[in-house]
N, CA, C and O atoms as a Tripos MOL2 file, in Angstrom:
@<TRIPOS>MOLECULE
protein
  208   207    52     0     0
PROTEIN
NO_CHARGES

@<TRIPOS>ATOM
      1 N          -3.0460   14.5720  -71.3210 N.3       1 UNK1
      2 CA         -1.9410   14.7320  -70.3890 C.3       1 UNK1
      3 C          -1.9710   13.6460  -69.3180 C.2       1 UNK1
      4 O          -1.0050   13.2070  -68.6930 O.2       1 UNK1
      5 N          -3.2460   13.2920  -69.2180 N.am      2 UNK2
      6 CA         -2.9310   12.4590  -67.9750 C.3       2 UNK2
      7 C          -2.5600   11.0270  -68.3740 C.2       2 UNK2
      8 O          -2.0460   10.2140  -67.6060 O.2       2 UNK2
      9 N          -2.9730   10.7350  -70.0590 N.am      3 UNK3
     10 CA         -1.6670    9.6050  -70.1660 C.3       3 UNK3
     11 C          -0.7960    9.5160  -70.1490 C.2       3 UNK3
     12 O          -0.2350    8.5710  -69.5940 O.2       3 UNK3
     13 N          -0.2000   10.4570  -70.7510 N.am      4 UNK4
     14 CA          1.5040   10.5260  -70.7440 C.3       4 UNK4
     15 C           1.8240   10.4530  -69.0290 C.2       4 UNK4
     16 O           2.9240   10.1240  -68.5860 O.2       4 UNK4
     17 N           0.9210   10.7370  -68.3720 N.am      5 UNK5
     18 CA          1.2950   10.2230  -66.5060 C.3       5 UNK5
     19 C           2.0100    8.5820  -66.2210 C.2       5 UNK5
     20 O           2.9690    7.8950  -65.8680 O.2       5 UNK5
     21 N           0.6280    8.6780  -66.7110 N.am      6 UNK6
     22 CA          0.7510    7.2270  -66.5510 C.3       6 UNK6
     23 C           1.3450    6.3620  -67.2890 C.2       6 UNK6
     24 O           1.4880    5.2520  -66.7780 O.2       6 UNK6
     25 N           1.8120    6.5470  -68.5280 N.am      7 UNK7
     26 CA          2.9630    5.5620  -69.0860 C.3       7 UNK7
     27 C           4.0680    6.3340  -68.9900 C.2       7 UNK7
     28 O           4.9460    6.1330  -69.8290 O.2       7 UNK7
     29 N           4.2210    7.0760  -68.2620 N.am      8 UNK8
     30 CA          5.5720    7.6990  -67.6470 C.3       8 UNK8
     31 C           6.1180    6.8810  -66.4510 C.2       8 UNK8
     32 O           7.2800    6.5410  -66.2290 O.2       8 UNK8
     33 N           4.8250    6.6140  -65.6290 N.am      9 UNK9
     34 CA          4.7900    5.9760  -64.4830 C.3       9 UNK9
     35 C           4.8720    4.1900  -64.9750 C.2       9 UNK9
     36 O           5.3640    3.5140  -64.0720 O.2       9 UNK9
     37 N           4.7050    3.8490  -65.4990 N.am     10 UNK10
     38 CA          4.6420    2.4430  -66.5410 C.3      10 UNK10
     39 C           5.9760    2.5770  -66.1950 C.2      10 UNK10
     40 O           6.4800    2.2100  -65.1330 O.2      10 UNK10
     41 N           6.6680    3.2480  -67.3560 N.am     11 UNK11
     42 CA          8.0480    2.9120  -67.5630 C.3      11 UNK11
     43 C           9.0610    3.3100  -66.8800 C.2      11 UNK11
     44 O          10.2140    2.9370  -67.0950 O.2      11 UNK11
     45 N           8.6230    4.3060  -65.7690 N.am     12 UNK12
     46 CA          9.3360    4.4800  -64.5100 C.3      12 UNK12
     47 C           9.3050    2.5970  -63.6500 C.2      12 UNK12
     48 O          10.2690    1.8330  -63.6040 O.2      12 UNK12
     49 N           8.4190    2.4310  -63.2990 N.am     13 UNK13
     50 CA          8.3830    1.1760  -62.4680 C.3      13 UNK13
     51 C           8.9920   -0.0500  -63.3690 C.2      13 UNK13
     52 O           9.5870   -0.9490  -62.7750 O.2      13 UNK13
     53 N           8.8840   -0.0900  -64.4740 N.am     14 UNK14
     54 CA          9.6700   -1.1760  -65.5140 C.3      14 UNK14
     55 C          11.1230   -1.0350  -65.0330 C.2      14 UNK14
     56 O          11.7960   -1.8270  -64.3750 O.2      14 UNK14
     57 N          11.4900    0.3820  -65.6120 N.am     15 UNK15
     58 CA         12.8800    0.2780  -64.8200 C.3      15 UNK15
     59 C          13.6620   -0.0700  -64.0620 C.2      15 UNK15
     60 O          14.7190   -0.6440  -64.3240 O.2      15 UNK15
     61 N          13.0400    0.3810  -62.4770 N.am     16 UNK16
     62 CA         12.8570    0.4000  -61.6370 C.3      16 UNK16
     63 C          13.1570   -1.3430  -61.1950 C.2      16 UNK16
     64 O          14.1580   -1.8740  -60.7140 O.2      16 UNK16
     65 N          12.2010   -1.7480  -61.4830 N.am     17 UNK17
     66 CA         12.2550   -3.2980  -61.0420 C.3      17 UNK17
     67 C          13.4400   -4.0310  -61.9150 C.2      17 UNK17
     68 O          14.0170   -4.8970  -61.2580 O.2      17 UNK17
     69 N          14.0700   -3.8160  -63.6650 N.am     18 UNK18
     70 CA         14.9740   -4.3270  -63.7780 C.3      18 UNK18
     71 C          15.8750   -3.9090  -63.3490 C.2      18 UNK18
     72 O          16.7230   -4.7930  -63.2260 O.2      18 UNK18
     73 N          16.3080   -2.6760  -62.9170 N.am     19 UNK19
     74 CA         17.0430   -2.6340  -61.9720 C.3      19 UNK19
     75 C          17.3480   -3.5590  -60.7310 C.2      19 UNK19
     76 O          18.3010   -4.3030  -60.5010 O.2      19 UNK19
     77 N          16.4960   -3.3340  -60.1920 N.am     20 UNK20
     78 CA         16.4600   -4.0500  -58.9200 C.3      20 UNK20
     79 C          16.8950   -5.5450  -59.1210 C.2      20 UNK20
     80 O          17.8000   -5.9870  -58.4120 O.2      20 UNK20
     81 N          16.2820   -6.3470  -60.0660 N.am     21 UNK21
     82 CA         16.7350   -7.5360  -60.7020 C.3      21 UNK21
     83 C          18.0580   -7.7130  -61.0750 C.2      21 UNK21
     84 O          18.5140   -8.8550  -61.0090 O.2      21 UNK21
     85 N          18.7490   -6.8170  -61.4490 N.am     22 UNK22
     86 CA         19.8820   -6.5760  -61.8000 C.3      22 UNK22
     87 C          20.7890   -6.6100  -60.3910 C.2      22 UNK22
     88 O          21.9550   -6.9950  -60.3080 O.2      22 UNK22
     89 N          20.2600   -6.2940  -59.7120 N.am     23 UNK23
     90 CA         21.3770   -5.7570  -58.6000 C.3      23 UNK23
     91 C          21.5480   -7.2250  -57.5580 C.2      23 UNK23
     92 O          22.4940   -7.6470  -56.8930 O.2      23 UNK23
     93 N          20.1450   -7.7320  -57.7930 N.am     24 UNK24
     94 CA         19.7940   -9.3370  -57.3990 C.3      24 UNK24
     95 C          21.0400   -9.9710  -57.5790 C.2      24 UNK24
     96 O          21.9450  -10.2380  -56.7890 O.2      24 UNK24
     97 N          20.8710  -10.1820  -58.9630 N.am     25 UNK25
     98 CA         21.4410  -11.2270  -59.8130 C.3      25 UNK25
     99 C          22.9660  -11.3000  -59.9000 C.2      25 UNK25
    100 O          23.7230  -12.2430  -60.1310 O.2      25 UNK25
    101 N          23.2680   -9.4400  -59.5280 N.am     26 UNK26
    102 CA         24.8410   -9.1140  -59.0930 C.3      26 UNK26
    103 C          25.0700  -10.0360  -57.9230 C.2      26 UNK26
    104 O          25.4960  -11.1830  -58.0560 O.2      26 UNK26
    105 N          24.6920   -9.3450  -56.4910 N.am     27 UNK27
    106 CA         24.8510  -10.4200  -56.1200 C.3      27 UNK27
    107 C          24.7310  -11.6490  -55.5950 C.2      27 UNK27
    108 O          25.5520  -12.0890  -54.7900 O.2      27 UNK27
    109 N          24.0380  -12.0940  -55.8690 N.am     28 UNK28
    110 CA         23.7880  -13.8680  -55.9690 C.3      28 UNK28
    111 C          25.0860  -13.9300  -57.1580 C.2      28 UNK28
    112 O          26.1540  -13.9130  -56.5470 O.2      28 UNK28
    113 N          25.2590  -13.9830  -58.3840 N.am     29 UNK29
    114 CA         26.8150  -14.1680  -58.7140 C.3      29 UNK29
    115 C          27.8010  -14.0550  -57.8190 C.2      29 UNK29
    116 O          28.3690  -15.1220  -57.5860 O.2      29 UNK29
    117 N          28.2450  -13.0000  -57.1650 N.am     30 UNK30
    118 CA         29.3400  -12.5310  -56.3480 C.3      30 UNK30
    119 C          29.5150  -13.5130  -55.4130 C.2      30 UNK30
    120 O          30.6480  -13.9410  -55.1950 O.2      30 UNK30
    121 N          28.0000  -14.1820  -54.4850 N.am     31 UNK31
    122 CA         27.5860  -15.2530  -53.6150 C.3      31 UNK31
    123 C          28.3440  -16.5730  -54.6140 C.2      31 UNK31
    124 O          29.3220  -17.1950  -54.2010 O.2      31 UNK31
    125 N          27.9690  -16.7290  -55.3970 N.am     32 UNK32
    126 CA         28.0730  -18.1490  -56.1690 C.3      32 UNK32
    127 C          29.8620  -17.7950  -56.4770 C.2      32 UNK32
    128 O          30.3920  -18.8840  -56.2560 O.2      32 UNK32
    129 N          30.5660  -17.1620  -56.7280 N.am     33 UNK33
    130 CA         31.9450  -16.7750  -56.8000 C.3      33 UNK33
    131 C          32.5730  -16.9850  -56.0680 C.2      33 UNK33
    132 O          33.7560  -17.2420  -56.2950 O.2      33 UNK33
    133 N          31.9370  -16.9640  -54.5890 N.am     34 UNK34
    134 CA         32.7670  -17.2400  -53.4650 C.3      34 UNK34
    135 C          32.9400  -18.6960  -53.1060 C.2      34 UNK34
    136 O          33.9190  -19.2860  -52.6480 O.2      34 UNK34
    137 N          31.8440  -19.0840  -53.4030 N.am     35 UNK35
    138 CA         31.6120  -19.9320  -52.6770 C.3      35 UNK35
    139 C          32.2390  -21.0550  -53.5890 C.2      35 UNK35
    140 O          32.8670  -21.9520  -53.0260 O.2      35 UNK35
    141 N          32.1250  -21.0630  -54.8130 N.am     36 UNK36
    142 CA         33.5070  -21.3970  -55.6710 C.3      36 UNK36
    143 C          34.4160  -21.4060  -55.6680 C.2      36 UNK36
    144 O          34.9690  -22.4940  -55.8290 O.2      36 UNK36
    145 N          35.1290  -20.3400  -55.5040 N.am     37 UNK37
    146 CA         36.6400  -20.3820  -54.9430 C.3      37 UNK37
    147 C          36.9420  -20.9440  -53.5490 C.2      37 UNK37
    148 O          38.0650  -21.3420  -53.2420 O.2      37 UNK37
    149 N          35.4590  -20.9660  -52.3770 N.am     38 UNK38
    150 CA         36.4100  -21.9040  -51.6120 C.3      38 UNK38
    151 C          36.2550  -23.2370  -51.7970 C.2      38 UNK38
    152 O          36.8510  -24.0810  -51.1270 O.2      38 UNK38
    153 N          35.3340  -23.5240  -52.8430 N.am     39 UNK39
    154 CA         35.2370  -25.1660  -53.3440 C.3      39 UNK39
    155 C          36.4580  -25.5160  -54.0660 C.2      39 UNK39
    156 O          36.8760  -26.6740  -54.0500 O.2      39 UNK39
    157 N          36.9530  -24.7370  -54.5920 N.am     40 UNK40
    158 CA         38.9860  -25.1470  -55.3770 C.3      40 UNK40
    159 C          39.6010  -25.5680  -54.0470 C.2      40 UNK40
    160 O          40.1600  -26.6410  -53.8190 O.2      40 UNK40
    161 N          39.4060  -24.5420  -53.1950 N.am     41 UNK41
    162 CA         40.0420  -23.7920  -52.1230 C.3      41 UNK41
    163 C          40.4730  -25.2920  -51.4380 C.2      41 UNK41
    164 O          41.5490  -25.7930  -51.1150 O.2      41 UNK41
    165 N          39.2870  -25.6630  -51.4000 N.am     42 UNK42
    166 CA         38.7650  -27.1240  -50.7430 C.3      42 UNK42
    167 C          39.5240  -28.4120  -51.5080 C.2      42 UNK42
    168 O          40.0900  -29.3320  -50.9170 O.2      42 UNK42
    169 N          39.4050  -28.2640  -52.9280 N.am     43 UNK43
    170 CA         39.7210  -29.4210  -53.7470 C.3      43 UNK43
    171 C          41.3190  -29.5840  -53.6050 C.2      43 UNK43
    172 O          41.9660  -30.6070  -53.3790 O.2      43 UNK43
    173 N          41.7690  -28.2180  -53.8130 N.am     44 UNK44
    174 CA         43.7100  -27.3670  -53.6940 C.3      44 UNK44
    175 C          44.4160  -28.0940  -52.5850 C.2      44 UNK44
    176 O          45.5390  -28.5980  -52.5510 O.2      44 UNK44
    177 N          43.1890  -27.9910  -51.4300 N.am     45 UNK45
    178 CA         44.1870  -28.4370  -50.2370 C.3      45 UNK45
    179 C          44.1380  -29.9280  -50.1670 C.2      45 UNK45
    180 O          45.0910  -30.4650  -49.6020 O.2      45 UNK45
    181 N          43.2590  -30.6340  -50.6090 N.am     46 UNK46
    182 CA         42.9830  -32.1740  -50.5360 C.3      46 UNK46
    183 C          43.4220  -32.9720  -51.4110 C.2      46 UNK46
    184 O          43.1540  -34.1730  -51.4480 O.2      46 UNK46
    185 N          44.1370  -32.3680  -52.1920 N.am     47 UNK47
    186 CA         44.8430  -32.9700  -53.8090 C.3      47 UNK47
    187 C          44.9580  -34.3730  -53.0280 C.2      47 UNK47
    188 O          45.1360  -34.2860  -51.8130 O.2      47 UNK47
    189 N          44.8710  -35.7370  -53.6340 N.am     48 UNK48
    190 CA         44.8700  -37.0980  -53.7010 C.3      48 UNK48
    191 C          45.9460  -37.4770  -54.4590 C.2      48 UNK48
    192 O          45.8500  -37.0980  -55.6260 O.2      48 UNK48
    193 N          46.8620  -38.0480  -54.2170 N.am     49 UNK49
    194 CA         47.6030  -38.6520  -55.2820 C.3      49 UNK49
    195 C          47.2150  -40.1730  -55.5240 C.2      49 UNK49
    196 O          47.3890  -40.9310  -54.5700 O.2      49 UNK49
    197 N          46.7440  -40.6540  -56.6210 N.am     50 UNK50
    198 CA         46.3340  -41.7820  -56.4190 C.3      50 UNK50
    199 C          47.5020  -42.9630  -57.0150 C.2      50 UNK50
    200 O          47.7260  -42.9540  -58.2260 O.2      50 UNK50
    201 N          48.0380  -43.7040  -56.3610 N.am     51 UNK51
    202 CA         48.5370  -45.3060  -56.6980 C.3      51 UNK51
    203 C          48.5600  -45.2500  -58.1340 C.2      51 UNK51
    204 O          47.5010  -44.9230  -58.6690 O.2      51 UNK51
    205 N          49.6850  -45.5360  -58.9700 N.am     52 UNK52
    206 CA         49.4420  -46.0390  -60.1820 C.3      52 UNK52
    207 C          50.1670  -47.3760  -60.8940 C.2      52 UNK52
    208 O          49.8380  -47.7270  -62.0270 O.2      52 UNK52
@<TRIPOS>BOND
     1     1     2 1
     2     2     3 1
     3     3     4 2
     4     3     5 am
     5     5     6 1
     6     6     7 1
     7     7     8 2
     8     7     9 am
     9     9    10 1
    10    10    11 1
    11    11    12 2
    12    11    13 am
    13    13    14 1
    14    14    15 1
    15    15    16 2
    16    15    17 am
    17    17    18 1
    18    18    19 1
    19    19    20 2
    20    19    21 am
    21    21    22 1
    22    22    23 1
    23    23    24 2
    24    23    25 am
    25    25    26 1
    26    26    27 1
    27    27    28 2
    28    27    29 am
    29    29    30 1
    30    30    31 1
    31    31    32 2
    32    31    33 am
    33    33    34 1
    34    34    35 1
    35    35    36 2
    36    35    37 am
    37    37    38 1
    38    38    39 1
    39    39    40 2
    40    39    41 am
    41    41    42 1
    42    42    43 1
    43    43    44 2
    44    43    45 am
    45    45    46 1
    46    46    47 1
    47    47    48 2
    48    47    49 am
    49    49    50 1
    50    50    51 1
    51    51    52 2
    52    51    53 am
    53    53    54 1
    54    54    55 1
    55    55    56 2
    56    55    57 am
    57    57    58 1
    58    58    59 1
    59    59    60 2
    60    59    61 am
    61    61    62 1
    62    62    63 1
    63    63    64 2
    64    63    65 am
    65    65    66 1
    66    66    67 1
    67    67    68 2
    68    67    69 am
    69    69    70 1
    70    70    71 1
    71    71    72 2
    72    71    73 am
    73    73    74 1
    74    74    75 1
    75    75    76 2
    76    75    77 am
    77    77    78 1
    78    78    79 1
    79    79    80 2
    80    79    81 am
    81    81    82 1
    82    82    83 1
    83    83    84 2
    84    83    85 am
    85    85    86 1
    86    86    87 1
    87    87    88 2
    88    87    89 am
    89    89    90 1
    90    90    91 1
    91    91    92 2
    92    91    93 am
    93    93    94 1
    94    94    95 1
    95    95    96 2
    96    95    97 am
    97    97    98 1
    98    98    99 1
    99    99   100 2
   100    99   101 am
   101   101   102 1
   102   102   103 1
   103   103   104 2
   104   103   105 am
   105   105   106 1
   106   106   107 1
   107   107   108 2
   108   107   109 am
   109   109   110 1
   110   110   111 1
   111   111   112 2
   112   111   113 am
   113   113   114 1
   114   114   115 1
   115   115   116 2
   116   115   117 am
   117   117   118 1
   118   118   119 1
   119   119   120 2
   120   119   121 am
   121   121   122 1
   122   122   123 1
   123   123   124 2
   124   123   125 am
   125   125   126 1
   126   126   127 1
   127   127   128 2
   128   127   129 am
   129   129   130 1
   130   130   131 1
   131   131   132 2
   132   131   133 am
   133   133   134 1
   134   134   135 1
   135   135   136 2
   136   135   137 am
   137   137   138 1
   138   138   139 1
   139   139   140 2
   140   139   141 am
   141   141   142 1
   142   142   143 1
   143   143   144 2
   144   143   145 am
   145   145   146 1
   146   146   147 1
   147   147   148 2
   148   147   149 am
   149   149   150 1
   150   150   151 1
   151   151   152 2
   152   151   153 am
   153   153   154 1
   154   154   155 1
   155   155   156 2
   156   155   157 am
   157   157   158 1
   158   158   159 1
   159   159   160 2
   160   159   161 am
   161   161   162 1
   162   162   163 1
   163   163   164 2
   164   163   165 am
   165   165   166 1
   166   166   167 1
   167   167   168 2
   168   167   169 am
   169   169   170 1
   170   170   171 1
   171   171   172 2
   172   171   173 am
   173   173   174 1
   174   174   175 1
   175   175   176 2
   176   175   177 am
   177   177   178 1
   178   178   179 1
   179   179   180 2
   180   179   181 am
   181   181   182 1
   182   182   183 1
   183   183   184 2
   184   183   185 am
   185   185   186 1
   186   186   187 1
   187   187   188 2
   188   187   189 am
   189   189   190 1
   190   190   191 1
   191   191   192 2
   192   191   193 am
   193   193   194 1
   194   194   195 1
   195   195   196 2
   196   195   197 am
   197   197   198 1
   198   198   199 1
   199   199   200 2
   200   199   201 am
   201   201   202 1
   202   202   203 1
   203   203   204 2
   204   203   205 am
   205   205   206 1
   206   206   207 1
   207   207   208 2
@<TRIPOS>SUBSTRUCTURE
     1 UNK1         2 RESIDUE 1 A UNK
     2 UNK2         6 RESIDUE 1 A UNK
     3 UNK3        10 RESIDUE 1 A UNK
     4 UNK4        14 RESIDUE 1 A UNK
     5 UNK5        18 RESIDUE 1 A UNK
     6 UNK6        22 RESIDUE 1 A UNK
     7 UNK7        26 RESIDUE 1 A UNK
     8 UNK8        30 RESIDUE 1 A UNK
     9 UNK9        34 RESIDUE 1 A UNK
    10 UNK10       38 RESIDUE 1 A UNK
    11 UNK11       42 RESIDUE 1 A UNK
    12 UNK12       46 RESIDUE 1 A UNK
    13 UNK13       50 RESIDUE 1 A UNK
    14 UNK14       54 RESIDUE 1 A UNK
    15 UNK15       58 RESIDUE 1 A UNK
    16 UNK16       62 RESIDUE 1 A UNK
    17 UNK17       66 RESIDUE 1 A UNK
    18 UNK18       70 RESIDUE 1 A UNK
    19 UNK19       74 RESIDUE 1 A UNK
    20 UNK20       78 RESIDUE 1 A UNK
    21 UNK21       82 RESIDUE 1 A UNK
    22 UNK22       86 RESIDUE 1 A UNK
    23 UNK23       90 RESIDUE 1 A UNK
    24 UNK24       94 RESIDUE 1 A UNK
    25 UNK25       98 RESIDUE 1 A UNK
    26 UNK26      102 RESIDUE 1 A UNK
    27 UNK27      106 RESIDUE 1 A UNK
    28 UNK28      110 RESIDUE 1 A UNK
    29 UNK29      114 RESIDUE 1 A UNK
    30 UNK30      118 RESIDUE 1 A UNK
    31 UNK31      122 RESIDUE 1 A UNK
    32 UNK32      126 RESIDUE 1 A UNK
    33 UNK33      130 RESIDUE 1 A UNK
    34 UNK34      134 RESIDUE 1 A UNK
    35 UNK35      138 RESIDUE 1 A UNK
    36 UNK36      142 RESIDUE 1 A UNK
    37 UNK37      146 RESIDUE 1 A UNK
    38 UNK38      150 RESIDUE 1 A UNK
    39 UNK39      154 RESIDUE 1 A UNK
    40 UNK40      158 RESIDUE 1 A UNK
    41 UNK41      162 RESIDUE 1 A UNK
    42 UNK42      166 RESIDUE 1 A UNK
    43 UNK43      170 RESIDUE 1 A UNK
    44 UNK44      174 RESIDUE 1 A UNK
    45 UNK45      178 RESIDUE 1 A UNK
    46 UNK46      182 RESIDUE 1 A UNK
    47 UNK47      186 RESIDUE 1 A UNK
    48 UNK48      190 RESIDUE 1 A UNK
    49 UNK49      194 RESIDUE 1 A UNK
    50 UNK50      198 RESIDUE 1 A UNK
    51 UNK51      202 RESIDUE 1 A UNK
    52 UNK52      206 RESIDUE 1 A UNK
């Protein structure tokens, strides 16, 4: 019995942490999304017409 503890507890904390990784990685994307759209945001308003 007292293994099944402990690889209960194993795969509780496995979880646990990809979770957490997961929620990271959400947002740092969401971060990197923004900050993208105001780099268009940026490019949109500065359009160049160049000489041809």
């Amino acid at each position: 019995m007292d293994t099944l503890f402990y690889l209960f507890l194993a795969y509780s904390m496995i979880w646990v942490l990809i979770f957490g990784y997961s929620l990271r990685l959400g947002k740092r994307q969401a971060k990197l999304q923004k900050e993208l759209k105001r780099l268009q945001e940026i490019i949109n308003s500065k359009s160049v017409t160049l000489p041809q």
